[in-house]
N, C-alpha and C positions, 0 to 999 in steps of 0.2 A: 482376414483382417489386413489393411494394406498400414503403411507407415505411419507413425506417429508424428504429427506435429510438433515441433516443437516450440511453435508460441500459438494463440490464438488472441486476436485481436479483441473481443469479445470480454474477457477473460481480462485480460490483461487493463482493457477501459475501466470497468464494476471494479479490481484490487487500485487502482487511482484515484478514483472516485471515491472509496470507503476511506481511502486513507485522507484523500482531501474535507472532506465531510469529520471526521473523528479529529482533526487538528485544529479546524475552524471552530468545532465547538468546545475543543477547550482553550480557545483563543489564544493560540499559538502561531507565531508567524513562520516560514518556512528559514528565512535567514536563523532566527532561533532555533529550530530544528537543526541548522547545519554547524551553528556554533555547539550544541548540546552533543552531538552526533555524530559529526565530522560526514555526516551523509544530506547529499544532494537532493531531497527530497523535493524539489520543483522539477526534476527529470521524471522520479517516480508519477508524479500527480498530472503531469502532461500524458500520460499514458504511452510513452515513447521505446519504456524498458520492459523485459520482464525481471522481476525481483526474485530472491530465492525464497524460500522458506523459513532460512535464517533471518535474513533481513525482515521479514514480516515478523517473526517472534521479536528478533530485538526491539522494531517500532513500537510493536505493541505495547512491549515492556516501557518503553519509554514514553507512549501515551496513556499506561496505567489501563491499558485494557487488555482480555482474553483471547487468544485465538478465537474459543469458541465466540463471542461476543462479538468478533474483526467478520469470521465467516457469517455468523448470521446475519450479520446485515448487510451481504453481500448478493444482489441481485442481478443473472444475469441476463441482459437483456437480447 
């Protein structure tokens, strides 16, 4: 097995996308997100970063949904 990656592009567009998807429908704007949050979340949704783990739990929390619920509807294309 050769070396691991450590981003994949792929991967990285699908977790922006879910995030941008789950804040527009609870009509939420991104400057609100960064007041709420003190997190940049228009970097996250450009697909530009990878995020950690952390920061997916905490959004999550902070958009009232589940990991399991944030993964499932996470599609990679």
């Amino acid at each position: 097995m050769g070396q691991m990656k450590r981003s994949e592009p792929k991967v990285t567009k699908a977790v922006a996308e879910r995030f941008k998807e789950i804040r527009k429908a609870k009509g939420i704007s991104q400057e609100l997100v960064l007041i709420d949050t003190d997190y940049p979340i228009s970097i996250l949704e450009m697909g530009k970063t990878n995020v950690t783990i952390t920061t997916i739990y905490l959004l999550c929390d902070y958009f009232g949904v589940t990991l399991k619920e944030f993964f499932d509807g996470i599609e990679i294309k």
